[in-house]
C-alpha positions in Angstrom: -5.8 12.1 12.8 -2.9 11.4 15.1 -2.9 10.2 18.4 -0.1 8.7 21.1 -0.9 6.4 24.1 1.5 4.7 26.6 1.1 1.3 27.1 -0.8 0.2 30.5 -1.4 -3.8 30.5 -1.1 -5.2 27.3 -0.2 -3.5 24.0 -3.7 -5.0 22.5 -5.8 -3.7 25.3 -3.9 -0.5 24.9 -4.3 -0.2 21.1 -8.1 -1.3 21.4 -9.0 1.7 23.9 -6.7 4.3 22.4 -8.7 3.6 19.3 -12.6 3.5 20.2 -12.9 7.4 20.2 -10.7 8.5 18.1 -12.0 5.8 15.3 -15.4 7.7 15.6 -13.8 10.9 15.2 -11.9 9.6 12.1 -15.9 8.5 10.7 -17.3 11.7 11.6 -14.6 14.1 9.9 -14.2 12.1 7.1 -11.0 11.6 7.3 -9.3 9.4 4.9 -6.7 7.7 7.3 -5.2 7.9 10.8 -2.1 7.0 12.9 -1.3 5.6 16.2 1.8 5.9 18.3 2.1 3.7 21.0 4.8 4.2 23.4 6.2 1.0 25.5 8.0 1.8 28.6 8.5 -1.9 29.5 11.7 -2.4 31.1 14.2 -5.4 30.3 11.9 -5.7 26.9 13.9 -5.7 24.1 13.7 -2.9 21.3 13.0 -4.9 18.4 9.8 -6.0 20.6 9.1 -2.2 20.8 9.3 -1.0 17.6 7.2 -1.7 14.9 4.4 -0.6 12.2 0.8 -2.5 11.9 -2.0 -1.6 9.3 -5.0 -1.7 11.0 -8.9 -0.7 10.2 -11.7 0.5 12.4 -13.7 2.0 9.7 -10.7 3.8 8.2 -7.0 2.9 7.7 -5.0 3.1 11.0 -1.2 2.6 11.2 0.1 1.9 14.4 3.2 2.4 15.0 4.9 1.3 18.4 8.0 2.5 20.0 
């Protein structure tokens, strides 16, 4: 399972909404992982702010990976 989100308010409260469906989806299929891309459009923030990969679990392995 793969998903993208922008960021709106904080990168937490984005990561914690993109993730409430799709973590049920994930339960129901079966599926053994799934991946997050979260897209920060912050200006003046600094890339290496941006960027980065997080293990996560909602059930299932997530990675989140922010750009």
């Amino acid at each position: 399972m793969f998903r993208c989100k922008l960021v709106h308010g904080s990168l937490e409260q984005t990561i914690r909404a993109a993730w409430r469906r799709p973590a049920a989806y994930l339960d129901r299929c079966a599926a053994g992982e799934g991946h997050l891309v979260v897209f920060d459009r912050t200006l003046g923030k600094p890339w290496d702010e941006k960027v980065f990969r997080r293990e996560a679990t909602g059930g299932v392995p997530v990675t989140v990976w922010g750009m």
